[in-house]
Backbone as CSV, one residue per row, in Angstrom:
resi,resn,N_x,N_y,N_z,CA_x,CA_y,CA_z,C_x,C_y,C_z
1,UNK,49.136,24.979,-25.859,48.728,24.900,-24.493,47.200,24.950,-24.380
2,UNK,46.390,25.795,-25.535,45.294,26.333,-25.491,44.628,24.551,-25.609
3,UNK,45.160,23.904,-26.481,44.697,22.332,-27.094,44.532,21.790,-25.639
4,UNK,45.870,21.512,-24.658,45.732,20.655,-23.734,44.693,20.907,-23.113
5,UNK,44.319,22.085,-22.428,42.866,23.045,-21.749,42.072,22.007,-21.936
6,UNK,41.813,22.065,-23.308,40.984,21.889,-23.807,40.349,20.436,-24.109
7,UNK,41.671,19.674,-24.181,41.391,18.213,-24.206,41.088,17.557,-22.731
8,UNK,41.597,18.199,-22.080,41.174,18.229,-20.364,39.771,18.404,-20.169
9,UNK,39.370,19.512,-20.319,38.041,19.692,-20.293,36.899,19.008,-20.969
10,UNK,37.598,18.699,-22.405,36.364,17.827,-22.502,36.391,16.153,-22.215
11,UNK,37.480,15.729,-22.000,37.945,14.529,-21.191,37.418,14.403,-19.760
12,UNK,36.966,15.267,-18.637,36.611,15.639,-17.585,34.616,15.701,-18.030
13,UNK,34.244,16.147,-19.251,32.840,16.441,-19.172,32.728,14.980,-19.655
14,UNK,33.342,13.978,-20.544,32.758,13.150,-21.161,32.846,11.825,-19.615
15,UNK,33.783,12.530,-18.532,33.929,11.142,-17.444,33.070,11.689,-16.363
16,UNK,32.820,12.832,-16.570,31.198,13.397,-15.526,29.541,12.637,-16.835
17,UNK,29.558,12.701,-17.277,28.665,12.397,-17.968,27.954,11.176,-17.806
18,UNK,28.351,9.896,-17.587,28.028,8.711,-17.075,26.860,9.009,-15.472
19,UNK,27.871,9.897,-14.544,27.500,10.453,-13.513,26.087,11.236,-13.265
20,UNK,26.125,12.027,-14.201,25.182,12.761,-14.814,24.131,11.992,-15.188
21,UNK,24.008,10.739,-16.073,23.214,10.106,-16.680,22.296,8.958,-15.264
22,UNK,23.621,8.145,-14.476,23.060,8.065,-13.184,22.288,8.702,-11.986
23,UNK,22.118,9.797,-12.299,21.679,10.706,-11.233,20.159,11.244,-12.063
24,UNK,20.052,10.758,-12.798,18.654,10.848,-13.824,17.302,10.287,-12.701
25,UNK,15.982,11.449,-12.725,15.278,11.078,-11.762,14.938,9.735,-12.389
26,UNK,14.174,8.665,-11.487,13.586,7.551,-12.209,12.009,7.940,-11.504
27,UNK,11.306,7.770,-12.353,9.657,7.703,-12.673,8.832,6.617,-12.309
28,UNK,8.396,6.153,-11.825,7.672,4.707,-11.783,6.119,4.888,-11.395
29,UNK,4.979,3.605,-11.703,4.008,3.817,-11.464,3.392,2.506,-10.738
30,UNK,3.026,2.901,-9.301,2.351,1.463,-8.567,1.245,1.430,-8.475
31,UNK,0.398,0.434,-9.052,-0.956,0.502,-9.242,-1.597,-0.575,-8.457
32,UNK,-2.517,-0.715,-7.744,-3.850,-1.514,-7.366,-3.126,-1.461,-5.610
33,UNK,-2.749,-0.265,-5.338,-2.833,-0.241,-3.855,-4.197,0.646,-3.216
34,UNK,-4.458,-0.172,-1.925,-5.649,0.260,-1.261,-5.597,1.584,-1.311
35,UNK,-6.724,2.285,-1.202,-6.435,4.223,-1.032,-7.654,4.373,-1.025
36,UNK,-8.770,4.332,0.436,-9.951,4.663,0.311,-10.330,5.783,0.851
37,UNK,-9.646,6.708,1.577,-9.884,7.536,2.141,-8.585,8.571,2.407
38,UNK,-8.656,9.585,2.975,-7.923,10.974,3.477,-6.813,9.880,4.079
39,UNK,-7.409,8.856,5.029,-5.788,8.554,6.219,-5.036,7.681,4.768
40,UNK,-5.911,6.661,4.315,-5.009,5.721,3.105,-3.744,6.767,2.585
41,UNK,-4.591,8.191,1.821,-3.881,8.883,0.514,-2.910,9.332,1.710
42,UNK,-2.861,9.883,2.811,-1.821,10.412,3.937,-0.863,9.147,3.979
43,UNK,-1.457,8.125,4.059,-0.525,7.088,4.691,0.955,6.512,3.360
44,UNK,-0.285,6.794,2.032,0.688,6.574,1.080,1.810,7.287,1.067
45,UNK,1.447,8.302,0.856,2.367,9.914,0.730,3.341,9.389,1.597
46,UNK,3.022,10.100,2.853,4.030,9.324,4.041,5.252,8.775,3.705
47,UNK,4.303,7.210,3.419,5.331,6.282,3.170,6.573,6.050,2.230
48,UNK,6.132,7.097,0.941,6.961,7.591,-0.310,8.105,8.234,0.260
49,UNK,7.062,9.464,0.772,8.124,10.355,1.153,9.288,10.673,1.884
50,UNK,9.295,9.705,2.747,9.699,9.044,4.014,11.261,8.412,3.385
51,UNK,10.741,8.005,2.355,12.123,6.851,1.591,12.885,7.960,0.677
52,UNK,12.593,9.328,0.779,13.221,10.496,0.022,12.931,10.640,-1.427
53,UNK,11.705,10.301,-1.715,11.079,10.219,-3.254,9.519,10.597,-3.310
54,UNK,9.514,11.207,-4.100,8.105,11.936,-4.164,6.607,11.111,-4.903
55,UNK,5.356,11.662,-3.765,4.573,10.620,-4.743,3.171,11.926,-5.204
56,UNK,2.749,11.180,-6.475,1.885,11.946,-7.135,0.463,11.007,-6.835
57,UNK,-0.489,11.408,-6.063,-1.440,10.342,-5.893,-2.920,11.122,-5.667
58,UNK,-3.722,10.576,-6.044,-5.361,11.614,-5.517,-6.313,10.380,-4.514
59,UNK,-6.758,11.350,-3.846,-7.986,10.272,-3.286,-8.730,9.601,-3.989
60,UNK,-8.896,8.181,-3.438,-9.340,7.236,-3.946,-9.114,6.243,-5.545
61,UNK,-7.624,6.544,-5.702,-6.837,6.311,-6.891,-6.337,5.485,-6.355
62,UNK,-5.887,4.349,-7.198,-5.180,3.168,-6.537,-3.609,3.078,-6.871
63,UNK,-3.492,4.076,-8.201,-1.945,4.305,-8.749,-1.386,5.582,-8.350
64,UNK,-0.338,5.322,-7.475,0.971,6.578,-7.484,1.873,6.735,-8.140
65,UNK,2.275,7.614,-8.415,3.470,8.001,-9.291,4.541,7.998,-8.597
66,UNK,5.782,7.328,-8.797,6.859,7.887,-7.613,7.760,8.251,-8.456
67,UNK,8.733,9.569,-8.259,9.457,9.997,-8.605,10.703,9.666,-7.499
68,UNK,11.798,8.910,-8.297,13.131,9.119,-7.433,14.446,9.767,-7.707
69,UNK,15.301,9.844,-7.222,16.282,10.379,-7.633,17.368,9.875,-8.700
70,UNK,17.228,8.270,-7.924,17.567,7.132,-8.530,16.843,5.620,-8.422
71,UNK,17.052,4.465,-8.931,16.491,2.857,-8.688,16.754,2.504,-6.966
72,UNK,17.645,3.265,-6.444,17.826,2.819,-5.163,16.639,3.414,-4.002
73,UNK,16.739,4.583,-4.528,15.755,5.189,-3.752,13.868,4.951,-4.203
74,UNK,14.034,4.668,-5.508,12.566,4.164,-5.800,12.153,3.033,-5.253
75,UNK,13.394,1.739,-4.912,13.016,0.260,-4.255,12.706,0.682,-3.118
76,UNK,13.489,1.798,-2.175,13.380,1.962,-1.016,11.939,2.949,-0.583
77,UNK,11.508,3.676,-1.727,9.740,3.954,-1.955,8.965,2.700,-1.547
78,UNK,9.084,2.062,-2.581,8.035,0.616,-2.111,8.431,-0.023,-1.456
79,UNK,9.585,-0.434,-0.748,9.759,-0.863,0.663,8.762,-0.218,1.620
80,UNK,9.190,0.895,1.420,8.586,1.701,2.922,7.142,1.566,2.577
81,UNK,6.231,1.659,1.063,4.885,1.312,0.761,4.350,0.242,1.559
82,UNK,5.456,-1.106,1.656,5.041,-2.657,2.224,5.077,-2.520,3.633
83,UNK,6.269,-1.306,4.011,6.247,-1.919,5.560,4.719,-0.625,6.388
84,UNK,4.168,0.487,5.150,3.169,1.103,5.668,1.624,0.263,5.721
85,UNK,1.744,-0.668,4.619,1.219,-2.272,5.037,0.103,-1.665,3.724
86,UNK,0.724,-1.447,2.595,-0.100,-1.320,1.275,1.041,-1.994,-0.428
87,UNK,0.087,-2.575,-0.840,0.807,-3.741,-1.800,0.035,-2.930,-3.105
88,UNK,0.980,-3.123,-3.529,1.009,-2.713,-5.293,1.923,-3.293,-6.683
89,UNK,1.501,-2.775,-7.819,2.481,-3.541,-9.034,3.374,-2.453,-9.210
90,UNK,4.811,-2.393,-9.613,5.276,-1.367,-10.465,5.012,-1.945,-11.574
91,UNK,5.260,-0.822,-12.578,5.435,-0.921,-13.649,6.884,-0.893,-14.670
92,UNK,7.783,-0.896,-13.932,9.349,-0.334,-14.318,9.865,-1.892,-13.783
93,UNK,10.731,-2.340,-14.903,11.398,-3.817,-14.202,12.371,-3.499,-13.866
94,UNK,12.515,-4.673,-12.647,13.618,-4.014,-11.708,13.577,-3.821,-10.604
95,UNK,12.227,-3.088,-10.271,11.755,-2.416,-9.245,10.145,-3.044,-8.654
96,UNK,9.766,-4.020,-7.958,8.631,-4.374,-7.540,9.013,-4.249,-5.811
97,UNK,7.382,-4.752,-5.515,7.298,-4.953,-3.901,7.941,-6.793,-3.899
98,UNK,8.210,-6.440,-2.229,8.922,-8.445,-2.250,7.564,-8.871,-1.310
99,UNK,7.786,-10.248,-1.705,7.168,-11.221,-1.230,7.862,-11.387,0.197
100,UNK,7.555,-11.308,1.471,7.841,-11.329,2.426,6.732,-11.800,3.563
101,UNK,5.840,-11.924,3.311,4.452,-12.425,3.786,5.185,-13.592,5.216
102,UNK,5.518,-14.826,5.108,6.030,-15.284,5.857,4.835,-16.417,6.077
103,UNK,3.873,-16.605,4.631,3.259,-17.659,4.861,3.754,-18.552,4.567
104,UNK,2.984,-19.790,5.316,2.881,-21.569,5.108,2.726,-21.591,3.740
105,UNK,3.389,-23.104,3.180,2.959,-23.305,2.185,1.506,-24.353,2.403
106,UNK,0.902,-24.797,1.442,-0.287,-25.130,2.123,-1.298,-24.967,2.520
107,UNK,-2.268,-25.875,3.069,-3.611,-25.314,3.436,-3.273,-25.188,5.531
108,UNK,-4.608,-24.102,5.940,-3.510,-23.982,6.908,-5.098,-23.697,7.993
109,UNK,-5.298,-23.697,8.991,-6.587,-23.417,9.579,-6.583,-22.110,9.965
110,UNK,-5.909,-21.515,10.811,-5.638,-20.427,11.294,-4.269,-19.401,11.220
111,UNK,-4.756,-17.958,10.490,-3.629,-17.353,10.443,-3.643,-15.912,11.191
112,UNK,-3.116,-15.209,12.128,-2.699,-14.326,12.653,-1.906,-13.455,11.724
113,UNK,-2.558,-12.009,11.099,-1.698,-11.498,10.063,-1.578,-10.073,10.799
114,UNK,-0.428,-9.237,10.775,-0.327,-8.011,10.610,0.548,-7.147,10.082
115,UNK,0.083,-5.734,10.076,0.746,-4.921,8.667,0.004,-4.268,7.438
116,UNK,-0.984,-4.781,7.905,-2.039,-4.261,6.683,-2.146,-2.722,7.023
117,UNK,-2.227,-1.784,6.158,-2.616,-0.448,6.562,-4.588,-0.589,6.746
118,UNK,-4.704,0.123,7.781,-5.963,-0.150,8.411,-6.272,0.925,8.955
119,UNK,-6.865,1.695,8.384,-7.352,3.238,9.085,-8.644,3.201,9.189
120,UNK,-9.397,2.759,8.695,-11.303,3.067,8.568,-12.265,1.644,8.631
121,UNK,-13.487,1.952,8.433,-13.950,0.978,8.095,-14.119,0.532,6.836
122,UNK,-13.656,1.378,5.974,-13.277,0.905,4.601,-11.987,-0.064,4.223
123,UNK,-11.443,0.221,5.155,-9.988,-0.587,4.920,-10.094,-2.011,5.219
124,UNK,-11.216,-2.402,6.588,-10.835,-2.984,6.820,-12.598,-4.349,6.287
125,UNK,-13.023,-3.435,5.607,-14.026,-3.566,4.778,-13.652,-4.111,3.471
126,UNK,-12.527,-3.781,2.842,-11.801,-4.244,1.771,-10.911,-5.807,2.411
127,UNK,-10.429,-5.369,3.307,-9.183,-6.959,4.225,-10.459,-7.718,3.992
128,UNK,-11.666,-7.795,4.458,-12.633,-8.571,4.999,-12.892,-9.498,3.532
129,UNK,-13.203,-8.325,2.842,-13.928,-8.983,1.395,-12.781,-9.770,0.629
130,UNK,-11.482,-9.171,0.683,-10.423,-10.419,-0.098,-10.208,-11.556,0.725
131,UNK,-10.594,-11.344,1.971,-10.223,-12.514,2.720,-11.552,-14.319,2.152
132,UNK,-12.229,-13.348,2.140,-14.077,-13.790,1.679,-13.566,-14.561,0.718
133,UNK,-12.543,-14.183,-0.320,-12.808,-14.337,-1.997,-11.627,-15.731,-1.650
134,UNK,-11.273,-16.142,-0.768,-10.355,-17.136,-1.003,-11.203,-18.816,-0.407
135,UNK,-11.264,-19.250,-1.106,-12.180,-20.698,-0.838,-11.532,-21.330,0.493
136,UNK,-12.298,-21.712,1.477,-12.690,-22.104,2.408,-11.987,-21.324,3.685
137,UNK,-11.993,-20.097,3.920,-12.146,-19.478,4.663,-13.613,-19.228,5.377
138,UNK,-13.433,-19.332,6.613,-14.853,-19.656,7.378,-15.413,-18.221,8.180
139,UNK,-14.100,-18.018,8.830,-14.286,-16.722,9.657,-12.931,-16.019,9.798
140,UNK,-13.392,-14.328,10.502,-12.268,-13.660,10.589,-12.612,-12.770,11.424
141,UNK,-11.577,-12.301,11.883,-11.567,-10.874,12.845,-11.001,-9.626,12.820
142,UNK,-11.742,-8.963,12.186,-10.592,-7.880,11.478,-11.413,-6.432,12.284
143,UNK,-10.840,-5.448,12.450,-11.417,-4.308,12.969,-10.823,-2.704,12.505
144,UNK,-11.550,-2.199,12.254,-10.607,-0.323,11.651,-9.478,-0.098,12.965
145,UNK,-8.526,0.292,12.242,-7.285,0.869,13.281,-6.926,-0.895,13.901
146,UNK,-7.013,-1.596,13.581,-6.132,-3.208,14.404,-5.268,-2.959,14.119
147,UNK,-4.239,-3.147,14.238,-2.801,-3.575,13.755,-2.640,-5.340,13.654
148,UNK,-3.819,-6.383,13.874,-3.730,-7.529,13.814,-5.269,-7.928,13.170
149,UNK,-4.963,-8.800,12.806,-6.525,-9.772,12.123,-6.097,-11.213,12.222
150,UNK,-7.167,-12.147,12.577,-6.876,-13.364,12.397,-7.828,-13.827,11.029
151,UNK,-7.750,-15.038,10.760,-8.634,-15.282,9.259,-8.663,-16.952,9.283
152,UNK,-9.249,-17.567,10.175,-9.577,-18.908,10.222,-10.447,-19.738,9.006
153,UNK,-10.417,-20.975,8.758,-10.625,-21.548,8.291,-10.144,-23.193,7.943
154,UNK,-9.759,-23.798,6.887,-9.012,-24.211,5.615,-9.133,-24.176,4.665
155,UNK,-7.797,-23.323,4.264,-7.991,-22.097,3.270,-6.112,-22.318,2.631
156,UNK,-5.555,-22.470,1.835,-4.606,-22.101,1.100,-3.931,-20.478,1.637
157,UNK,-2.788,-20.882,2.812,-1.905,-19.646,2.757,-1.463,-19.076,2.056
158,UNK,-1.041,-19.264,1.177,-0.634,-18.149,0.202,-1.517,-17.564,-1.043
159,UNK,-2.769,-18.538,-1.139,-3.742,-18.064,-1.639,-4.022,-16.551,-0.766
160,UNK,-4.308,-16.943,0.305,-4.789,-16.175,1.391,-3.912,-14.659,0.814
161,UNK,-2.788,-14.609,0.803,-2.027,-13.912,0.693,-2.082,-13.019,-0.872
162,UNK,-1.926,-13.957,-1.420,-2.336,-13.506,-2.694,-3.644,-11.931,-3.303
163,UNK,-4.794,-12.548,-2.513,-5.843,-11.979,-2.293,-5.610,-10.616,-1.687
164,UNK,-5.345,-10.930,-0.471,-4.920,-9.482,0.224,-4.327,-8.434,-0.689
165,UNK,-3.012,-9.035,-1.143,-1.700,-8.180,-2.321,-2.609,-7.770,-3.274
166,UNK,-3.511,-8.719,-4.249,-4.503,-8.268,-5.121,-4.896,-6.864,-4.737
167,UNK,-5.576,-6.931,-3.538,-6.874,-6.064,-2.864,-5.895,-4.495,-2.543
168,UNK,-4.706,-4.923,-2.652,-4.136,-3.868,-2.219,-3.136,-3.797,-0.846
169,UNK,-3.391,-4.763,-0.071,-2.605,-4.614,1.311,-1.420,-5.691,1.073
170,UNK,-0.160,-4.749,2.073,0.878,-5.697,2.296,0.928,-6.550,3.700
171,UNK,1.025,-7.758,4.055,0.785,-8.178,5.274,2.451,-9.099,5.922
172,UNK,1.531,-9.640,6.606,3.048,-10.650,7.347,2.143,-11.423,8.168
173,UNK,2.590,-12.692,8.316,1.990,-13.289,9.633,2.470,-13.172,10.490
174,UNK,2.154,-12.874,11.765,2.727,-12.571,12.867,2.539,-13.884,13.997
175,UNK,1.704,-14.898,13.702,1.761,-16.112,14.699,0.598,-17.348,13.789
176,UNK,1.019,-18.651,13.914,-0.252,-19.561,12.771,-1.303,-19.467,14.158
């Protein structure tokens, strides 16, 4: 009788064990997001934390650490990173930010973007300068605290886009 116990029990630990192995925190590291100041490193945090996963980050560092519980909850970290309007790489495959931008393909004159995290004049000091770095962009309107920027020219949308994600911000167009 003592055997059956026993084959039970460890028949029961070896079909918890899988369980066990799923529930393993996952670790990940997102690097080259904007973080120039107190509101950025707040806004990151936030946004981690928010998705029920913890982030390890210092001022003016561009890489966080996110700790999750699991892969579900780490995608749903950098979700909430994109929709706090800051773009980064993981490093764990599997797990990146999406492409959701909602640009033209093409060259395009005028784009209406928002979503970028934008707290200072650093932030929006950084939008300005990736916007700069994309060939034939002419002008733009960007301001600390906007929740919108326009970025005229003819200029390659998804170049456009590109740049931003580089620089650190996640965006969307909100009207051409």
């Amino acid at each position: 009788m003592k055997s059956i116990g026993f084959a039970l029990a460890a028949a029961a630990a070896c079909w918890m064990l899988p369980a066990a192995v799923a529930q393993a925190d996952v670790t990940l590291k997102v690097s080259g997001l904007h973080n120039c100041c107190g509101g950025c490193l707040k806004g990151i945090t936030k946004a981690v934390t928010s998705s029920g996963a913890q982030a390890t980050i210092d001022s003016g560092d561009d890489t966080v650490t996110i700790t999750a519980a699991d892969k579900a909850t780490a995608q749903r970290a950098l979700d909430a990173l994109a929709a706090a309007g800051y773009h980064g790489t993981s490093d764990t495959p599997g797990l990146a930010m999406k492409e959701d931008s909602g640009a033209p393909a093409g060259k395009t004159t005028r784009l209406e973007l928002s979503g970028a995290h934008n707290c200072c004049r650093g932030c929006s000091n950084a939008i300005g300068e990736a916007a700069d770095s994309v060939s034939g962009v002419s002008g733009k309107t960007i301001n600390p605290k906007s929740q919108t920027f326009v970025v005229e020219g003819n200029y390659d949308a998804k170049a456009l886009i590109k740049a931003l994600n580089d620089a650190g911000f996640h965006v969307k167009v909100s009207a051409p």
